[in-house]
N, C-alpha and C positions, 0 to 999 in steps of 0.2 A: 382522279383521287390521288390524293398524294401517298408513293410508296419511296421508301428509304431504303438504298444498300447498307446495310451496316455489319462491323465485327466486334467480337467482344469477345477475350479471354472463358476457354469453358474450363472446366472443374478442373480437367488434369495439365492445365495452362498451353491449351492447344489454342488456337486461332480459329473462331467460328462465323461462319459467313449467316447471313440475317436479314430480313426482310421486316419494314418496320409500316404497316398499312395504318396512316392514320384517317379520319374522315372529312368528308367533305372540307370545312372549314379551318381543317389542323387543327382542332382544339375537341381532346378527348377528354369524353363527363368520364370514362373509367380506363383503365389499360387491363388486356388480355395476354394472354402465352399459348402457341399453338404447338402441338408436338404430332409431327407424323410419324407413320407406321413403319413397320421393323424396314431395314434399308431401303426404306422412301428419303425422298427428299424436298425439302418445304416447297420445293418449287412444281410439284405435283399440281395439274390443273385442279385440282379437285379444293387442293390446299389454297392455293390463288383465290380461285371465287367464292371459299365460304370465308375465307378473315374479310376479303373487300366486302362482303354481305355484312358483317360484322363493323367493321368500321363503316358503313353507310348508316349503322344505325349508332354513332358516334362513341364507339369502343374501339380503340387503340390498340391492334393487336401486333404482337413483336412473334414473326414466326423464323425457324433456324433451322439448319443442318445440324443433326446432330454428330459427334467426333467420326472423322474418317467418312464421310458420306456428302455427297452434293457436292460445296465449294467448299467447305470446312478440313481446316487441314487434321490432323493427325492419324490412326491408322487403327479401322473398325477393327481389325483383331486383337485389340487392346480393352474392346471395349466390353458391356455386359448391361442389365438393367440396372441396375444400382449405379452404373456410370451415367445411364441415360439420364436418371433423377437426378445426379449432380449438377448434372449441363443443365438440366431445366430450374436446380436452382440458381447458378449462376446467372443465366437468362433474365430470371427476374429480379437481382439485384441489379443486372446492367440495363432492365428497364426502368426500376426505382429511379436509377441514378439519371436514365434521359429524360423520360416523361413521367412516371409514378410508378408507383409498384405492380405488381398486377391483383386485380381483382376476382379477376376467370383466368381459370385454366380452361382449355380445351386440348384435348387428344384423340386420335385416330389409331384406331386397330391396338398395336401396340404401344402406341402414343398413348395411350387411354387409361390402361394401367399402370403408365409410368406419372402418369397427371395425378392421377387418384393417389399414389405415394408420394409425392412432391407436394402436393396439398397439407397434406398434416406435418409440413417442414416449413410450411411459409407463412407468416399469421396474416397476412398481408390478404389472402384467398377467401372469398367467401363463395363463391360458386364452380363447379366441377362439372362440363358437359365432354360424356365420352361418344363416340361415334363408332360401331360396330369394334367395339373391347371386348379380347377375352376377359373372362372373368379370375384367371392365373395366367400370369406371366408365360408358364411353361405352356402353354396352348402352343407356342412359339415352337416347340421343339418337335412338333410333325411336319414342321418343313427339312428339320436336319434327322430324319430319322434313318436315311439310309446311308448316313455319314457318321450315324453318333456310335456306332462300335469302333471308327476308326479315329472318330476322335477322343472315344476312353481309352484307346489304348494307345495313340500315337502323341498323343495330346493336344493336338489340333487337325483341321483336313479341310481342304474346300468346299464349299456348299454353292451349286446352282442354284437363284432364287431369280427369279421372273429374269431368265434369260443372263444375270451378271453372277460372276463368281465373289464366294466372301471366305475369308479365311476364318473358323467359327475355333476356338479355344476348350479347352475343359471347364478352364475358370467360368466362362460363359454359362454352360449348362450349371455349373456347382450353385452359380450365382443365383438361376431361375431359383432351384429347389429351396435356395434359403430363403426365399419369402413369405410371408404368412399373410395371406390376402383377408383374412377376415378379421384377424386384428388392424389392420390397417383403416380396413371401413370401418369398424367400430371408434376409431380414432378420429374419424373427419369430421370437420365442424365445419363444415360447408352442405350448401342447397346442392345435390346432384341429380343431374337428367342425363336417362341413359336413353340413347338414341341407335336401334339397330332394326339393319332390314330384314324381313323373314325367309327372304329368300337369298339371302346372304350366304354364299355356297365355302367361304374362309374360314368366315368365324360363325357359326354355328351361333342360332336365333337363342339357343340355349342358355348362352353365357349372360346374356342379358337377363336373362328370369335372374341365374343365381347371383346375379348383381346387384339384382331389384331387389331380393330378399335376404341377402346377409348385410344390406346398407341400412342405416337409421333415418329417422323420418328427417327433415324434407327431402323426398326423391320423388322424381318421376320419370317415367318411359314415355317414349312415342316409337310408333312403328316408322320404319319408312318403306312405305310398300311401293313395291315395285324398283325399289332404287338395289344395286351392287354395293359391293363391297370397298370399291374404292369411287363410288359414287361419279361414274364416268360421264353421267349426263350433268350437264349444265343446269336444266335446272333444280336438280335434286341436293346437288352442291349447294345451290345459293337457298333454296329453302330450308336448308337444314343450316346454313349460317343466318334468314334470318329466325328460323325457330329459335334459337342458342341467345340471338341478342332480346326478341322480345321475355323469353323466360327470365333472362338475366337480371331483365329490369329491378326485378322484385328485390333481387340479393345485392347488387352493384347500388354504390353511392350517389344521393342526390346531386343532380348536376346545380353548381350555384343560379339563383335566379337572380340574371341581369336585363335590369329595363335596355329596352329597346334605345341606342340613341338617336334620338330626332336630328332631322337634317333641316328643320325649317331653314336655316340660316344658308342654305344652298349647300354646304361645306361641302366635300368630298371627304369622304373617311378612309384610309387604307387600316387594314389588322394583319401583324403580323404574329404567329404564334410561339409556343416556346421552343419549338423543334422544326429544323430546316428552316427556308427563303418565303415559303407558302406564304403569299400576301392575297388577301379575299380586300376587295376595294367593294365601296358603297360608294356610289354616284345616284342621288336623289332616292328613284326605286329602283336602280339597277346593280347588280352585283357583277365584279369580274374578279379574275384571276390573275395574279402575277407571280413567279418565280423566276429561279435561275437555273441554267443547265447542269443536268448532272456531273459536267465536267470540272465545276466548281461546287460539285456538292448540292446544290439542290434536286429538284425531283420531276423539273420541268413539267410542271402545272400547268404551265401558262407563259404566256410574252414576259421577260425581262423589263424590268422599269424602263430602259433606254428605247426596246421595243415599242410600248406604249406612247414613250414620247413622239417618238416617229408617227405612230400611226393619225397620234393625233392631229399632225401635220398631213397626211393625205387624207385624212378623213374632211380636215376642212380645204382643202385642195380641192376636193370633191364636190363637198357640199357650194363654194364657192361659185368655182365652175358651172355646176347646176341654176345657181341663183341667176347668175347673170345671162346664161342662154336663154332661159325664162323669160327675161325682162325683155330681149333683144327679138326675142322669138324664133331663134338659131335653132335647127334640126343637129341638136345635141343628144343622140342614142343614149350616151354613158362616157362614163369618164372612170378608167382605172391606171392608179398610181402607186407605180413601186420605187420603194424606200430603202436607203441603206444607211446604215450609221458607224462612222468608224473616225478613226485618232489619226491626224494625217502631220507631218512634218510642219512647224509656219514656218516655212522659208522666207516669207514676206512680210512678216511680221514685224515692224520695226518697234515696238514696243516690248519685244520678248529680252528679259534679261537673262533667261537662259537659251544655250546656244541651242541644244536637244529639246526646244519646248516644241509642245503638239496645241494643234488646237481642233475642236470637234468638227467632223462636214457631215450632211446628210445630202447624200445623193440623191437626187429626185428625177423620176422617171414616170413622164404621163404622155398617156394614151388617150386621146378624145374620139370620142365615136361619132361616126353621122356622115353626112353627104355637108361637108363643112369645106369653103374654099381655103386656100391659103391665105387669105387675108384676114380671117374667122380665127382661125387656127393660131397662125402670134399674135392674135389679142386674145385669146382664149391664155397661152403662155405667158402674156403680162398681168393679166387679170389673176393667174396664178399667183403671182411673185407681190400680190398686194391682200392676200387670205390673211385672216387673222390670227392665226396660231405663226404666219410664216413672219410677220412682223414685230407679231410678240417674240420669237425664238433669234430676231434679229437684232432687237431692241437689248435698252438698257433691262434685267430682269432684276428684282432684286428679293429677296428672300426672309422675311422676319419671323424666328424662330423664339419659340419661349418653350416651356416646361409645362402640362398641363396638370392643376391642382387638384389633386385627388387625398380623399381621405384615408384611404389605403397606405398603408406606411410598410415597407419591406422591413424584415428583419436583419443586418449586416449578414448572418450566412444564406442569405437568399437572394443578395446582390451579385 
């Protein structure tokens, strides 16, 4: 599944690091925003397996570090809930701008009431799934309880939380208290599914009722029993990302309906999408994958076009090979062939008019298996060097491109 590093500018023009899970085929019917729990960071296993749950069910979800925390730069004791919802608008204009906007919010713990305020800021949202949420922000402040006299009076003090220190503000707590959590749900014009466990030993099963019942209709709960608080099994994670995507269905936009295209005509089809390398190939009934390495930016899906080219060449190396021990009736076990492809100097080129020109080589390297003499064996090596992909790859190749006519007309800002 294709996942993206990405950054984007957050609210207070900090540099935010980002994980962009799109699904299977790169092409998302909606986009999503994922926000984790108070100094978590998206890259929490829990976070991982429910957006890829999410994007398997063809929802795009763009998950971050929020400011000063994970890979994102700037400096958590700056920070507050109101900062948080800034990030997460910013987030989903910097999704608008890659793939669309978002449709679903999701949040965790405290991600959850930061999604539910961020919600009636973005008209863009039509569904709201929180995951073991207080039901107030300040729930937050019985982790700083035996720090928050020294941080009224000092105006700020460090706080141990699971094991790391954070340097917590006054501003910080002033900011919990100014929220008004029940005007806010009254405010949202989105479908909301509150998702918490009962044995949930952080956030009290509680929060959830009064979540349920100061939100306006459409809402719904589901328990998650038996699962934690930061949903440390595997598959309680993935179920609960895909509870989120099937719910969603209802609120999230229809995906366009495109006929299938037909291959009668043999074609080969490659799709490439609007975001990243991610190329999905159609060969008759068979699908593959290509991309390019994350070092260039893709997400390494799959073999490189040049990749495939190669393979295609020991593939019928192979197949070759086979045909003709068959015929011959040669104790041919198997036959494996390694491939390299790289830019090599023409030194001997007498047609190159530049002095620095390269030309392609693929290194070919085969193994034949068997109780095969040496005489077997370099005719098996000639019989290689006459496969049909290796004469087509030696031959004149020529290439006829056109434009395919489509009714579909882009608009000039869409070009």
């Amino acid at each position: 599944m294709p996942t993206q590093r990405l950054f984007f500018e957050g609210a207070a023009g900090d540099r935010l690091a980002a994980r962009l899970e799109l699904p299977p085929d790169g092409h998302a019917r909606a986009t999503a925003l994922f926000a984790h729990c108070f100094t978590c960071s998206s890259d929490l296993h829990a976070a991982v397996l429910l957006t890829r749950a999410l994007a398997e069910r063809g929802i795009g979800v763009l998950r971050f570090d929020f400011t000063g925390l994970g890979e994102s730069d700037g400096d958590f004791a700056d920070t507050d809930f109101s900062s948080n919802v800034a990030d997460l608008v910013a987030a989903a204009e910097f999704l608008g701008e890659r793939v669309a906007p978002p449709s679903l919010l999701v949040g965790h713990s405290f991600g959850g009431a930061a999604v539910i305020q961020a919600a009636t800021e973005l008209a863009s949202v039509r569904a709201v799934a929180t995951v073991g949420a207080p039901f107030d922000p300040e729930h937050v402040r019985h982790l700083l309880r035996d720090a928050e006299p020294e941080i009224q009076e000092a105006g700020d003090a460090c706080v141990t939380i699971a094991g790391r220190e954070f340097r917590i503000r006054r501003g910080f707590l002033e900011d919990l208290r100014s929220q008004h959590v029940e005007s806010t749900l009254a405010a949202l014009d989105a479908g909301l599914l509150i998702l918490h466990a009962p044995e949930d030993d952080v956030v009290d099963i509680e929060n959830a009722a009064l979540l349920f019942r100061a939100a306006n209709h459409p809402k719904s709960f589901v328990a998650l029993d038996g699962a934690d608080h930061l949903l440390r099994r595997e598959r309680d994670a993935r179920w609960v990302g895909d509870l989120i995507g099937a719910w969603a269905r209802r609120y999230l936009p229809e995906p366009p309906h495109v006929e299938p295209e037909q291959a009668m005509d043999q074609r080969v089809v490659a799709r490439t999408g609007r975001v990243g390398y991610r190329t999905e190939i159609q060969a008759r009934d068979h699908v593959l994958v290509a991309d390019e390495p994350l070092s260039v930016g893709g997400g390494d899906e799959g073999p490189t076009p040049y990749d495939l080219v190669v393979a295609g060449l020991g593939a019928c190396t192979g197949m070759t090979l086979r045909m003709y021990a068959d015929r011959k009736k040669w104790p041919l076990d198997g036959v494996v062939v390694r491939l390299r492809h790289r830019k090599v100097h023409a030194a001997d080129c007498v047609d190159c008019e530049e002095k620095d020109a390269r030309i392609d080589e693929i290194e070919r390297e085969i193994e034949v298996l068997g109780a095969l003499d040496d005489e077997q064996r370099a005719r098996l090596l000639e019989i290689a060097n006459r496969c049909p992909v290796h004469r087509t790859l030696e031959g004149d190749i020529r290439v006829v491109s056109r434009l395919h006519e489509s009714d579909e007309q882009l608009e000039p800002d869409e070009i």
